[in-house]
C-alpha positions in Angstrom: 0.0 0.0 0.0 0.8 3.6 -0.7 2.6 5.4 2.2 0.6 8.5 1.0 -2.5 7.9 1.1 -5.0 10.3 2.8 -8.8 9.1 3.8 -11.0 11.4 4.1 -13.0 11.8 7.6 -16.7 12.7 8.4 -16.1 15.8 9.2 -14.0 16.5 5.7 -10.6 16.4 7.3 -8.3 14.4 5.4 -5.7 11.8 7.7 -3.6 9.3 6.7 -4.7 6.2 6.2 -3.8 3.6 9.6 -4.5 0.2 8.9 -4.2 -0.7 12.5 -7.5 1.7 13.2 -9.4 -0.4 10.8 -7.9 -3.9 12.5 -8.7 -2.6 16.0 -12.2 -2.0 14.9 -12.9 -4.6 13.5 -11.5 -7.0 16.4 -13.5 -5.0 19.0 -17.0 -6.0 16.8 -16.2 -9.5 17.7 -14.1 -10.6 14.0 -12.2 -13.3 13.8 -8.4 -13.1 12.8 -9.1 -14.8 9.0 -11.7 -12.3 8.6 -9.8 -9.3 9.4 -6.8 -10.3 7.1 -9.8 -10.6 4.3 -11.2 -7.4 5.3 -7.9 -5.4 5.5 -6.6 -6.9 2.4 -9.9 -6.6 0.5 -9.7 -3.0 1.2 -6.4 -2.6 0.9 -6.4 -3.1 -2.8 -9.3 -0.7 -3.8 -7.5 1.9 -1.7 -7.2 5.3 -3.4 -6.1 8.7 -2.0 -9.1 11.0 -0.7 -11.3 7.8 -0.6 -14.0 8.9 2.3 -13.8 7.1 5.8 -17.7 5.9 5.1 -17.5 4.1 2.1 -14.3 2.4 4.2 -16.7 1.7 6.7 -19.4 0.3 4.1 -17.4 -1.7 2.4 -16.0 -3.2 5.3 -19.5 -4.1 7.0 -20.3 -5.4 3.8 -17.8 -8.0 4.2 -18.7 -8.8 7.9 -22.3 -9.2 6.9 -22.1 -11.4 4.3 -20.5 -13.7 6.9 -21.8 -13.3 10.7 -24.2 -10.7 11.4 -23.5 -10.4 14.7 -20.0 -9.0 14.1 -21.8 -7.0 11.4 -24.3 -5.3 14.7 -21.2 -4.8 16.3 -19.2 -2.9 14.0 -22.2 -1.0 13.1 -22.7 0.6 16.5 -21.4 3.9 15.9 -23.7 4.6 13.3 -26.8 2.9 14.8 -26.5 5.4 17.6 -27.3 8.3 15.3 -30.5 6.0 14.4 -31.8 7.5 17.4 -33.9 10.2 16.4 -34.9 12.3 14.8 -36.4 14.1 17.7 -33.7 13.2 19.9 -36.0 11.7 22.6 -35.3 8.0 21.7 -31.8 8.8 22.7 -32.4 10.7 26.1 -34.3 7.5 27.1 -31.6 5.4 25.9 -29.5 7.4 28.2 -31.5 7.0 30.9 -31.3 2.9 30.7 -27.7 3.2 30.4 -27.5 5.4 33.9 -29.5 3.6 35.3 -27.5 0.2 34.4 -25.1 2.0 36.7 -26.7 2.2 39.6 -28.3 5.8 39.1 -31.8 6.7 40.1 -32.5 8.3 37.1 -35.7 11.3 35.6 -35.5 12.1 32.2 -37.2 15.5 31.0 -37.3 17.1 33.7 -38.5 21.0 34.6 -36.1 23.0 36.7 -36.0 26.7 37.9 -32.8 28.4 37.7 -32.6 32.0 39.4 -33.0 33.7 35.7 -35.3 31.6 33.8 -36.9 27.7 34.0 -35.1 25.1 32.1 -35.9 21.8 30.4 -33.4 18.9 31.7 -32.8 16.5 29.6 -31.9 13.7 32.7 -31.6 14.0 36.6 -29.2 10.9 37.6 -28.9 10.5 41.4 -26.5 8.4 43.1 -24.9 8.6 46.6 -26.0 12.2 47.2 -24.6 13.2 44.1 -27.3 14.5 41.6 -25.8 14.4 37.9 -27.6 17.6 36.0 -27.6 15.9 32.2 -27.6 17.6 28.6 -27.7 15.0 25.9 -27.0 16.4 22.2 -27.9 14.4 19.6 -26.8 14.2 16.0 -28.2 12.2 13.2 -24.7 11.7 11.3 -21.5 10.4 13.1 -19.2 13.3 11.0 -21.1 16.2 13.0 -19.2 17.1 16.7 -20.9 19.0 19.8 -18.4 22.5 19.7 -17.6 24.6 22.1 -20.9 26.5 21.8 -22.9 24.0 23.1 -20.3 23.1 25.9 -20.9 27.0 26.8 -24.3 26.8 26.8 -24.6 23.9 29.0 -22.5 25.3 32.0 -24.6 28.2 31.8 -27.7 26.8 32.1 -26.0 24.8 35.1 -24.5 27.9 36.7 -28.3 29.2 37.1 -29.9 26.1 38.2 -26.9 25.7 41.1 -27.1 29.3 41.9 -30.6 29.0 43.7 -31.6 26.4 46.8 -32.4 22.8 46.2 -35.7 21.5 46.8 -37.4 18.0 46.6 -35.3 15.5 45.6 -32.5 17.8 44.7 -32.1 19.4 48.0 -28.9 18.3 50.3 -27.4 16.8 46.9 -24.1 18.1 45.2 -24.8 18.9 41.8 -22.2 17.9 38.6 -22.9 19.2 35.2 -22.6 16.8 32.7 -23.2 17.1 29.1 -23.2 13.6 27.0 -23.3 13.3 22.6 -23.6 10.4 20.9 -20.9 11.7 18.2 -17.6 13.3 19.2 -17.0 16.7 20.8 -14.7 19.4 19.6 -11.2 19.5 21.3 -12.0 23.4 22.1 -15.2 22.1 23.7 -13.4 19.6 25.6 -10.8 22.4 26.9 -13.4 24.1 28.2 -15.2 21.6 29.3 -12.4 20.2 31.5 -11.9 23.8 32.5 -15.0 24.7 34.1 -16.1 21.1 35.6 -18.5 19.9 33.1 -18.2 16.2 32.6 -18.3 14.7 29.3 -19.4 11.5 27.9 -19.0 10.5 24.0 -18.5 7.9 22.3 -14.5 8.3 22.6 -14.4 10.7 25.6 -13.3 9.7 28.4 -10.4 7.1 27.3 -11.9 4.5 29.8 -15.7 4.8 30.1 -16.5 6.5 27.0 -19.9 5.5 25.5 -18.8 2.8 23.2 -17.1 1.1 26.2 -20.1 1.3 28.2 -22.7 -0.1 25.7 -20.0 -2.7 24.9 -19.4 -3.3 28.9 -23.0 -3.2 29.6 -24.4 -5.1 26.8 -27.2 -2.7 26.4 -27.3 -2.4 22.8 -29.5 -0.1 21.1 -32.3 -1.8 19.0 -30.9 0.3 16.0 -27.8 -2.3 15.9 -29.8 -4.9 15.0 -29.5 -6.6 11.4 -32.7 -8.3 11.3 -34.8 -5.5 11.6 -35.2 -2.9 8.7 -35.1 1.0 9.5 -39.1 1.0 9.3 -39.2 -1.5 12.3 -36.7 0.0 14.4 -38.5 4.1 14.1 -41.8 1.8 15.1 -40.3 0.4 17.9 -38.5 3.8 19.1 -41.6 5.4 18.7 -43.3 2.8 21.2 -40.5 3.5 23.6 -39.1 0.0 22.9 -35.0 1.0 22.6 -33.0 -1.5 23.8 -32.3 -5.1 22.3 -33.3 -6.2 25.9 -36.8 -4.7 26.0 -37.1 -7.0 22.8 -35.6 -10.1 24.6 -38.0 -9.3 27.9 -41.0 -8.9 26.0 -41.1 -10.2 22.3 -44.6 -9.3 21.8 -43.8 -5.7 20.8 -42.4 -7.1 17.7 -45.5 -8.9 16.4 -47.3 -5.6 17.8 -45.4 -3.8 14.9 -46.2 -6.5 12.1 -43.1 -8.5 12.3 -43.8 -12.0 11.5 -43.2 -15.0 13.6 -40.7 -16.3 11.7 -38.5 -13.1 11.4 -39.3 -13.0 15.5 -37.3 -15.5 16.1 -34.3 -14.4 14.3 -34.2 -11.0 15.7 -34.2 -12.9 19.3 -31.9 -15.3 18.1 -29.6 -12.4 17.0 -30.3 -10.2 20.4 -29.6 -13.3 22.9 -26.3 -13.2 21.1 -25.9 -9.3 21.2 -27.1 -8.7 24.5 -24.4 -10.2 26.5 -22.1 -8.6 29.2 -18.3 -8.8 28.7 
């Protein structure tokens, strides 16, 4: 392979080309060693300089899903978290799941006043006296980051919530901003971020306990990961409130409640019992 060749990323920033990134990747979806050397070598050869980082991407779950769809879900994460929208809603309650996986007491949506104005909270997470004030930004395409901007805007919003007395639930609890995208965040975003307190949660921020590695940890896949089900079926079952794999395992009936046939049923189980499973 070329030593100069540039790929071109979501965001239209062109990088060189690391075959490793590709064969880590791939090995975290769950591929076996003979089908990363295909993979890598497959792409290898149609390798051209300012060749996007998607059609990488679709090439390369091309050739894991003509094999094992399960490695295919896998790989496909990133992107099936930007199936969780439009509205954005699907996403906050995925959120909440995931927080609550943790050990968080956890209210999604919820109406506080601030000493200026009222504001709309996206989640309330309480855990040992600590109440986690939540701002979830969602994008519907993996090459758009959360800037600075929205960093700025979310510790003010927190600055006037803290500035007043507690009540309720809230009251003799230390409050932490956090603010949580299922993309990326800017690096200027995460200066500031780290400047003021805010904590941040993407899918590759923090190193350790960034989203991917919880969802992968946790096993609470979104049911946007999964192969069996076409795009129509999955924006049913978000719009039911159905949006993890394990809701599907707990209660298959929401499934044939959407039209899915019996038959099909039990392949998307089959592939969620796989899915679904803590590491």
């Amino acid at each position: 392979m070329p030593h100069s060749i540039n790929v071109r990323k979501a965001d239209g920033t062109l990088e060189a080309f690391r075959m490793e990134k590709l064969t880590d990747s791939l090995r975290r979806s769950g591929a076996t060693d003979g089908e990363v050397v295909h993979i890598t070598r497959d792409i290898e050869k149609t390798l051209v300089d300012g060749m996007t980082t998607e059609a990488i991407y679709k090439k390369a779950f091309t050739l894991l899903r003509s094999g094992e769809h399960l490695t295919a879900a896998r790989y496909s994460l990133r992107r099936a978290m930007t199936g969780l929208g439009p509205t954005g809603f699907p996403f906050e309650d995925y959120l909440a799941r995931l927080f609550t996986y943790q050990g968080y007491s956890v209210d999604a949506r919820v109406e506080l006043q601030g000493k200026c104005i009222s504001h709309e909270i996206d989640m309330l997470a309480f855990k040992e006296g600590v109440c986690l004030i939540g701002e979830a930004k969602f994008h519907a395409q993996v090459g758009v980051k959360s800037d600075v901007q929205v960093a700025l805007y979310s510790h003010a919003r927190f600055l006037d919530i803290a500035s007043v007395p507690m009540q309720g639930k809230l009251a003799n609890t230390k409050l932490e901003s956090y603010l949580i995208t299922n993309t990326k965040f800017t690096s200027m975003a995460i200066q500031y971020a780290e400047c003021v307190g805010t904590h941040l949660l993407s899918w590759d921020y923090p190193k350790v306990g960034n989203l991917q590695e919880l969802i992968q940890t946790s096993g609470l896949y979104p049911v946007t990961v999964l192969q069996t089900l076409s795009l129509a079926e999955k924006r049913s079952l978000l719009s039911q409130g159905t949006v993890l794999c394990k809701d599907i395992l707990d209660n298959d009936s929401v499934l044939s409640s959407i039209g899915v046939s019996r038959t099909k049923i039990s392949r998307v189980l089959d592939e969620g019992s796989r899915l679904c499973i803590i590491k």
